[in-house]
N, C-alpha and C positions, 0 to 999 in steps of 0.2 A: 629279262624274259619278254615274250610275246603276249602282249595281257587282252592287243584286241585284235582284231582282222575285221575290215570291212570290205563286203566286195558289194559291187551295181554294174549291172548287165553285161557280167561276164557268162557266156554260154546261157544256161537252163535259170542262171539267178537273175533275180530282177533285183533286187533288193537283200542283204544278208549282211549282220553284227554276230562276228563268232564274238565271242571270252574266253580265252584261256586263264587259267591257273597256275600257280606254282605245281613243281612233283610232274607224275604221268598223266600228263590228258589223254583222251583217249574218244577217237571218234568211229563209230559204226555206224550199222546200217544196212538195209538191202545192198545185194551186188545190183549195178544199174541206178543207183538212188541219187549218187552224184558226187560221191564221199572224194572221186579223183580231180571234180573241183573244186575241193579245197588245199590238195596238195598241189592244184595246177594253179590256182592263183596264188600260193607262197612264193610258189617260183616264179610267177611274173614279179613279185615282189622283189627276188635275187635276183634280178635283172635279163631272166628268159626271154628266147625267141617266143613272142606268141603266137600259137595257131592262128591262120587267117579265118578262120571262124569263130573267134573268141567274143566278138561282138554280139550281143545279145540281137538277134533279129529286128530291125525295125528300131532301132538305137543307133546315136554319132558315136558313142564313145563307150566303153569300159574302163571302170577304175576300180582300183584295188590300192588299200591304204592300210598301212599297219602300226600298232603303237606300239614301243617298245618301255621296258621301264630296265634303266642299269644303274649301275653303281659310279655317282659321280665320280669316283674317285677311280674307278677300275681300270683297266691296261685296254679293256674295250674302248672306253670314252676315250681315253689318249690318244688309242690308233686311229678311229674317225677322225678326233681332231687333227690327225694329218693327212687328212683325205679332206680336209676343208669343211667337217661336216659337225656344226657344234651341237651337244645337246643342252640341252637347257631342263636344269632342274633334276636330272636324271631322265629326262623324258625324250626322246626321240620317235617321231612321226613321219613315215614314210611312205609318197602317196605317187601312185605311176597311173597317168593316164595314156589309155590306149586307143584312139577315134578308130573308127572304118575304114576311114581314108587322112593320109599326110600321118607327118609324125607323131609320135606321141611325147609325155612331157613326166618328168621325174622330181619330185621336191624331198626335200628335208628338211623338215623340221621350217618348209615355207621358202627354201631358198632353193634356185634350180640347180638340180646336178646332174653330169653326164651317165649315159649306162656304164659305162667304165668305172665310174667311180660308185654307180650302185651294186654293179657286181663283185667291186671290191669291199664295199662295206658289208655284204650280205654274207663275204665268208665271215666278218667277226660274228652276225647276228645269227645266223641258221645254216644248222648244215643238216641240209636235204638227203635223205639217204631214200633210193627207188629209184632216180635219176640220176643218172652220172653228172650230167651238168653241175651239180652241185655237192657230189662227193664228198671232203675233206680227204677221207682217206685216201680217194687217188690222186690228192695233188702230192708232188716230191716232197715238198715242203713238210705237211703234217708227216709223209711217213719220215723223214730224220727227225722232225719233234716228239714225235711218238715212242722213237728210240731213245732218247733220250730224259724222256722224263721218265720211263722205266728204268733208265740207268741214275737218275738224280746228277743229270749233268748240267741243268743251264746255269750255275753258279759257274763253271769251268767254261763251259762256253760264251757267257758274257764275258771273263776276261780273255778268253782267245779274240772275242769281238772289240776289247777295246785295246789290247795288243797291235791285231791289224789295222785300229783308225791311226796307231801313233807310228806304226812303221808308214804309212798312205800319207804323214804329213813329212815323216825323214825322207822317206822316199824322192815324193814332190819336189821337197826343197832342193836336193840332190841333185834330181834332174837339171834343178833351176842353175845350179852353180858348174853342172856340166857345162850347158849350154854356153852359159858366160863364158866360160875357160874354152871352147871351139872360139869366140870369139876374143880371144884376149890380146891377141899379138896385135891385132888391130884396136881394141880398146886402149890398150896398155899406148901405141903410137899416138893415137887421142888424146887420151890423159895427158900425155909428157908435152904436148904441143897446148895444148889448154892450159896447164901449168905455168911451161915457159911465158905464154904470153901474158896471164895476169901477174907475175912475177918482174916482167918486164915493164910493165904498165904500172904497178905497185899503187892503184887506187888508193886513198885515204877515204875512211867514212865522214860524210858530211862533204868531200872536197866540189863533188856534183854540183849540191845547192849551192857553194860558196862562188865558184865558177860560172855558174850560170847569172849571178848576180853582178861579179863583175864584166860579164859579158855582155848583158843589158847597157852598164855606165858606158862599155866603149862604145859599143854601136850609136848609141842618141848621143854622142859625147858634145854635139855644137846644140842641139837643140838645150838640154841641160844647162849649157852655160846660156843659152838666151835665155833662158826660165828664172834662172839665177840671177842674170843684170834688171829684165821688170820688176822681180820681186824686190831687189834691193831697192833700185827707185822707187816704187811704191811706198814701201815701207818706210826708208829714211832718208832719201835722197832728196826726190822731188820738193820742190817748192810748195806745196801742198802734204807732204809724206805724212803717213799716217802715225806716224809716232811726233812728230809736229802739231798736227792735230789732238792727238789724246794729252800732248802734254799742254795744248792751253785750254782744253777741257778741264785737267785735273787744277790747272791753277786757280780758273774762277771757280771752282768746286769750293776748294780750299779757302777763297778770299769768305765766301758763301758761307762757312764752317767759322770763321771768325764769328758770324754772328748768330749761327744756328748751328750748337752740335752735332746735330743727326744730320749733317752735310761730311761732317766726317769720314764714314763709312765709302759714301762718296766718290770723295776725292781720291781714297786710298785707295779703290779696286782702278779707276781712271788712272791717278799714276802705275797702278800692275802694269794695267796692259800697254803705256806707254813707254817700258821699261821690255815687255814683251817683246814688241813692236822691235824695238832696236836688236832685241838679241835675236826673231827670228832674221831680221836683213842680217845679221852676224852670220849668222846657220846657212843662210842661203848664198853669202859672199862667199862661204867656205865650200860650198858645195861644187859651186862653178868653178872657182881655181882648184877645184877635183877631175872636174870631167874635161882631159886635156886628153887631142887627137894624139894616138899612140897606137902607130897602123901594127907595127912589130909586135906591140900586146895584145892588139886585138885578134890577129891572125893566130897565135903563141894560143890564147885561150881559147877562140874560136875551135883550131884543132883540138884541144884537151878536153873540149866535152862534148866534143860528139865522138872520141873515143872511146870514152866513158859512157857515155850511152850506147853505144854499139856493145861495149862490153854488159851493160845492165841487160838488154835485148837479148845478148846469147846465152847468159848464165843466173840472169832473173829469174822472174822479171820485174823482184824488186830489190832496189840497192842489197836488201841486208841477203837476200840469196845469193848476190855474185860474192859475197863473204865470209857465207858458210861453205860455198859450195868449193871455194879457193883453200879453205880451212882441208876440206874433205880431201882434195886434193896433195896437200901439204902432208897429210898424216899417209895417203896409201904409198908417198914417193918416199918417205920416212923409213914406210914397212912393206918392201913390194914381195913380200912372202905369204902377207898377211892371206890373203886367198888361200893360197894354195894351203897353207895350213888347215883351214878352216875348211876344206873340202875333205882331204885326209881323215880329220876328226869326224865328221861326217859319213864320208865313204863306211868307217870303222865301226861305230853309231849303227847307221841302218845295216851293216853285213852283222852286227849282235842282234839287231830285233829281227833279221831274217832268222839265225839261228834258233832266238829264242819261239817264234813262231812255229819254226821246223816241231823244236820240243815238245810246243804245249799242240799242234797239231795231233801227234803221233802220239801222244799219251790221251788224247780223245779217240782217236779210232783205236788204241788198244783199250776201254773201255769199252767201245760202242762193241767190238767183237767179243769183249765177255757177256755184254749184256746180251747181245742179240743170240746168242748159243739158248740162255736163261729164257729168252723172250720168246724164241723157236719153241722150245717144252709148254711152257704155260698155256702160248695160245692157241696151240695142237692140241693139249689136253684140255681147254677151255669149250673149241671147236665142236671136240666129240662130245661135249655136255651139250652144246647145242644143234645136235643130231649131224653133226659134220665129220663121222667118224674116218678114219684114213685120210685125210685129210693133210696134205705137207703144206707146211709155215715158214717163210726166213726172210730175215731181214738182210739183205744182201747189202755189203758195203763198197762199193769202191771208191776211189780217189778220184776227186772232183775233175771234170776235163776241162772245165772254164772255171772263169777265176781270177784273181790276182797273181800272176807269175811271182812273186815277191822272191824268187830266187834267180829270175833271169830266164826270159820267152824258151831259152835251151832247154831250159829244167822240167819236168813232167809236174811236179809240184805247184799245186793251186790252192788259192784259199779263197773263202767266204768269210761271210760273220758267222756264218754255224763250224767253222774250222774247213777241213782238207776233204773230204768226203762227203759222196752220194749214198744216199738208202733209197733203196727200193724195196718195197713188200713185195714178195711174191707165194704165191699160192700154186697147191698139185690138188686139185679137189679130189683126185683116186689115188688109191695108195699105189706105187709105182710110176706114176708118170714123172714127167719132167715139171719142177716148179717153174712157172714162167709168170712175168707182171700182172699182179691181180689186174690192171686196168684192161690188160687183153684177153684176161680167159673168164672173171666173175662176172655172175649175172646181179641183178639189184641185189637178191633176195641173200647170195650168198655174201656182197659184201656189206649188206647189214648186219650180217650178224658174224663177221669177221670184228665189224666196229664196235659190236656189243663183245664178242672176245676181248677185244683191247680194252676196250671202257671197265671190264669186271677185271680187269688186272690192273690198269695204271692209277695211280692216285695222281689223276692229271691235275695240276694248278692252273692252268690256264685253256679255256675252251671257249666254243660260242655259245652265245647268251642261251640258243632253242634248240634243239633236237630234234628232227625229224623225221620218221621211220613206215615208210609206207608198202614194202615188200615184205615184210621181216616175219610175216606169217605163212609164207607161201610155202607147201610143202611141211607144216610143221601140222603136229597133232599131239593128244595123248598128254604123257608125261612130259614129253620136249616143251610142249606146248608150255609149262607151270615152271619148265627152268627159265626159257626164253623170257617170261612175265617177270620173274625171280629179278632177271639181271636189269631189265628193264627199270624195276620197280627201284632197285639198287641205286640206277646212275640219276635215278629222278631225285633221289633225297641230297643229289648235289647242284644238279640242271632241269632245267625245264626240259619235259620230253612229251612230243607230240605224233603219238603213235596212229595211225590210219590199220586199222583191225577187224576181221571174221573169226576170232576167237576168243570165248568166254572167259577164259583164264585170265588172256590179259586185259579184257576190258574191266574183269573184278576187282583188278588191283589199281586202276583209276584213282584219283586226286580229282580228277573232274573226268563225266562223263557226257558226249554230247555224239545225238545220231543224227543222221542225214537221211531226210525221207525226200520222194518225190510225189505231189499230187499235181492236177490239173486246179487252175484259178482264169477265169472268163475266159475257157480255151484252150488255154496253153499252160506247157507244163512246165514246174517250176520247181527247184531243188529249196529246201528248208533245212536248217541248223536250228537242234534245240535243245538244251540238257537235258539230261534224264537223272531221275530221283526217286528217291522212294520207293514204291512197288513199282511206277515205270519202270525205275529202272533192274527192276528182280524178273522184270515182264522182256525188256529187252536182250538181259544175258539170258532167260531160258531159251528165247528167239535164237541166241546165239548156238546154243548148244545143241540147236533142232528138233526142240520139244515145243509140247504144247504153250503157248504164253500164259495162259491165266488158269492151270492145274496139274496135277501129275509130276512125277521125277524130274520132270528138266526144273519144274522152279523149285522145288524143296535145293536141287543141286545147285541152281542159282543163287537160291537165300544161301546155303553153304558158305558158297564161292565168296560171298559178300561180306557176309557176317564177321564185323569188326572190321570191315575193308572199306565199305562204300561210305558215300556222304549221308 
């Protein structure tokens, strides 16, 4: 619900902290006092065009902020969070400034958001009724959800909804194996020549590194062997060689150990490495009588791996991918049906989930047409309780024109996630005319209290967070006067409802009451917001009823009116 409203120098306010309440709020007031800007800054709040005079005179800016409080857990807080809009703690704060001049700026809960995306969140939060901008009932949407929860259909239509996500992925995929198969005669000539060639080629794993190594040996093959001959000389050859060396090291070590043990040690690591010594010039003698000029294998290997790398390059681009992908190849030459089978089962696949859609489609609009017969009576005779008597109702359905073809662009058959069909509300406000789109023929007043018909019949599950009803007394008096309160009073023990009112009746039945006066302050005049209570407020319904305020019939029928009613 809407727990706060802040407005600064929007029009007549300089300054204003409304509070709402749970239940029916309910704001009065003189005509002229200002009561229309507070339903004009709700709606800058849903994201309205503002009037170019909305800046309070003599001020850069206008801002209107609102607090909301919801149910962390609830289908509201969800749908924000896919409008990128988190609340925190259950709390959601939403603040629109408006300057004089350049743009103006939108947050949430502190983080910037587009009008687009406030005027999407402000249908979860408020729906404005006196303004069409903010309707609910004339958007298509609510009127097919309206029918249907009078008919207790979204268990049927979330699964038509998850019906259509799984035919949208058969679908998809289908497409996808179409397209392949347009191109297969040419893939299929690719394949078989990709095949033949790694079949021909017959790589071994590991043969790359093994080849490239001995392709190294031939290339340096004389450098090698001179690496090979200094080493050897160094090592054991020379007149000096180092294994000559360490073995007359090791010997006087050893003479040395004759008379001192700890020379032992010695001598024995000294004769190692003189024994080393000899077997690396071993290793190196043998190495050199390895690397013998052999143009025939150098050329033989040369080619063999850089066909092997051409081959890793194409079908890489690393080793072990040119041998999965040869594997891949190996199995579709194996099975060249395999496709087309798999499209078949497919094709057969999505033509059952078309049907089955077809089904659960047509078994929702035969529903929605029993209900709406049902829903035509009720809120016809609903209507005339709330002095709309003659009055023609229907919920007219037809088959959606846009849509998912899921039977083929040929087909007249469309679908959404709400199924195969459109509703439209329509209304004959005289008895005999033609029904035609409430959005073309009612005025505020009447499709407020069309919303209050629907609201006194649907045991809706899901709605927005605030209510709010600013024509819905126009034309009413009397007895009509104490039903319209009735219904009101009704839908407030489920939603917050924030009634803007010139009648007693329903400001009696308030949960919270609050008037809107205007006086002058150094000047200039200025709109105020302030509960009323107590005898204030038995002072402001006699006010209403157009009696005296402070004696005689209007307030004895004020205290009436109140009596077990008011705060």
């Amino acid at each position: 619900m809407l727990t706060e409203l802040s407005i600064r120098d929007v029009a007549l306010i300089p300054q204003l902290r409304v509070r709402f309440g749970p239940g029916l709020n309910v704001v009065s007031g003189e005509t002229g006092a200002g009561k229309s800007l507070v339903v004009g800054s709700l709606g800058l709040l849903c994201g309205e065009r503002p009037p170019s005079d909305i800046v309070r005179t003599g001020e850069k800016r206008a801002v209107v902020e609102g607090i909301f409080e919801l149910d962390p857990g609830g289908w509201i807080v969800r749908e924000l969070a896919e409008l990128g809009i988190d609340v925190e703690d259950g709390e959601l704060i939403v603040r629109r400034e408006i300057p004089a001049q350049g743009r103006g700026r939108v947050r949430a809960n502190g983080n910037a958001i587009g009008l687009g995306t406030l005027a999407r969140a402000s249908e979860l939060l408020v729906d404005l009724h006196g303004q069409h901008d903010h309707q609910s009932l004339l958007r298509p949407s609510y009127q097919l959800d309206a029918l249907d929860e009078y008919a207790g259909l979204w268990g049927a239509r979330d699964r038509f909804a998850q019906e259509l996500a799984q035919w949208r992925e058969g679908a998809e995929e289908l497409a996808r194996l179409r397209a392949d198969e347009r191109d297969e005669n040419e893939r299929e000539e690719l394949a078989r020549f990709q095949f033949r060639e790694l079949e021909e080629a017959a790589p071994r794993p590991g043969e790359l590194a093994e080849l490239t190594t001995e392709l190294g040996r031939l290339e340096r093959a004389e450098h090698l062997r001179a690496t090979a001959a200094r080493l050897v000389d160094r090592l054991a050859e020379s007149e000096h060689s180092l294994r000559d060396v360490l073995s007359e090291c090791a010997a006087e070590a050893q003479d040395a150990a004759a008379a001192d043990r700890a020379w032992a040690p010695v001598a024995e690591a000294l004769n190692s490495l003189a024994i080393g010594a000899a077997e690396a010039a071993s290793d190196a003698r043998a190495c050199g009588e390895r690397a013998v000029d052999d143009p025939a294998r150098l050329a033989e290997v040369r080619d063999r791996v850089r066909s092997l790398q051409d081959l890793v390059r194409k079908y890489g681009p690393e080793e072990a991918d040119l041998f999965a992908f040869w594997e891949k190849l190996r199995t579709e030459a194996a099975d060249p049906e395999a496709r087309r089978r798999r499209l078949d089962a497919l094709e057969a696949q999505v033509g059952e989930m078309s049907d089955r859609l077809s089904r659960s489609g047509t078994a929702l609009s035969r529903k929605r047409k029993s209900a709406a017969r049902a829903l035509r009576e009720a809120v016809e005779s609903a209507l005339a309780n709330l002095g709309m008597q003659g009055t023609g109702f229907e919920a007219r359905i037809d088959r959606r024109r846009n849509g998912v073809a899921f039977r083929g662009e040929a087909s007249p058959e469309r679908a959404g996630p709400r199924g195969v069909d459109e509703v439209e509300l329509q209304l004959s406000p005289n008895r005999g005319e033609e029904r035609r789109p409430l959005r073309a023929i009612a005025s505020g007043g009447e499709i407020s209290r069309v919303m209050l018909a629907l609201k006194s019949i649907l045991g809706e599950t899901r709605g927005t967070a605030t209510m709010v009803f600013d024509e819905i007394d126009r034309g009413v008096g009397g007895l009509l006067a104490s039903k319209v309160a009735d219904v009101l009073a009704s839908i407030a023990q489920s939603r917050q409802v924030i009634c803007i009112t010139h009648l007693a009746a329903i400001a009696s039945r308030a949960s919270v009451h609050l008037r809107v006066e205007k006086r002058e302050e150094a000047g200039r005049t200025v709109s105020t917001v302030e509960p009323v209570v107590g005898e204030d407020r038995v002072r402001e319904v006699a006010r209403m009823l157009g009696g005296d305020r402070e004696q005689g019939v209007a307030v004895e029928h004020a205290r009436e009116l109140l009596r077990g009613v008011g705060p």
